[in-house]
Phi, psi and omega in degrees: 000133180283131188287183192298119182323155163235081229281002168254342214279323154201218191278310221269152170201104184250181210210134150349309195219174183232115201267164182280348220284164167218173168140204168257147194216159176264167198205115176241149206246143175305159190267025175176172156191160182314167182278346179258013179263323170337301198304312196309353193271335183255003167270119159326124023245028171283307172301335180287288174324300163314278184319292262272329178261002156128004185254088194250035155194152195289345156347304221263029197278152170290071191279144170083015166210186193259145181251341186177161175230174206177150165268132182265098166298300205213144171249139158219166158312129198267019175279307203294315209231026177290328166291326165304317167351156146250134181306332164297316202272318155300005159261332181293346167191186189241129190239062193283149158288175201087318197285157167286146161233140181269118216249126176203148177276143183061004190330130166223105135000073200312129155328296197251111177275143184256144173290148179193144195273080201275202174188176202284140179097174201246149184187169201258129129319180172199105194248102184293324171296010177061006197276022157250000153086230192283348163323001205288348173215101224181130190290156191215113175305141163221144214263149168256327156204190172173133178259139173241085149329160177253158203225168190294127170280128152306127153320141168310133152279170175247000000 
């Protein structure tokens, strides 16, 4: 069984289906996940990732917020790119034939990941309080789970 996506960990995602959209998107992690995904957080090479960022129980995951923003580039079939793979980024998702890997860019961390009521699929906010900063209108990934590691930071946008 393949563990759980790590929406920071690395570029690559696959995913089920294939969106038209391409652009900047927010990537937000679920409010919960099962006791066997729970377990996978104390197994290699998931546990490793986890300590490596400050993370010693499945607790401590930011669940139920957004976690980072990243450019959605390019979808390809993971037949194209499988081969490329690192054993670590095959464990972190499933990459069966057939499935999209969803290809993205600038992957950035929040300092502070925010609560927000996301749902499965991709779909646009609108944020009048501003608490996504220039980021206020902008489509949102949402995650079935999600770790955030730390990945090299980008300047803010303005």
């Amino acid at each position: 069984m393949p563990g759980p996506p790590a929406p920071l960990h690395s570029s690559k995602h696959p995913r089920s289906w294939q969106p038209q959209y391409r652009g900047p998107i927010l990537i937000h992690s679920s409010r919960s996940f099962n006791h066997a995904e729970q377990d996978l957080c104390h197994q290699a090479p998931f546990n490793s990732v986890l300590k490596a960022h400050g993370i010693e129980y499945s607790n401590q995951l930011p669940l139920g917020k957004v976690i980072a923003v990243a450019m959605l580039t390019n979808v390809v079939i993971a037949d194209q790119i499988k081969a490329e793979l690192s054993p670590q980024e095959l464990a972190f998702g499933d990459f069966r034939s057939g499935r999209c890997v969803w290809m993205f860019e600038d992957m950035t961390p929040l300092d502070t990941p925010i609560g927000y009521k996301g749902r499965q699929s991709i779909f646009e906010i609108v944020s009048a309080a501003g608490i996504f900063g220039a980021w206020n209108s902008i489509v949102f990934w949402s995650l079935l789970f999600g770790i955030s590691p730390a990945v090299p930071a980008r300047p803010a946008r303005t």
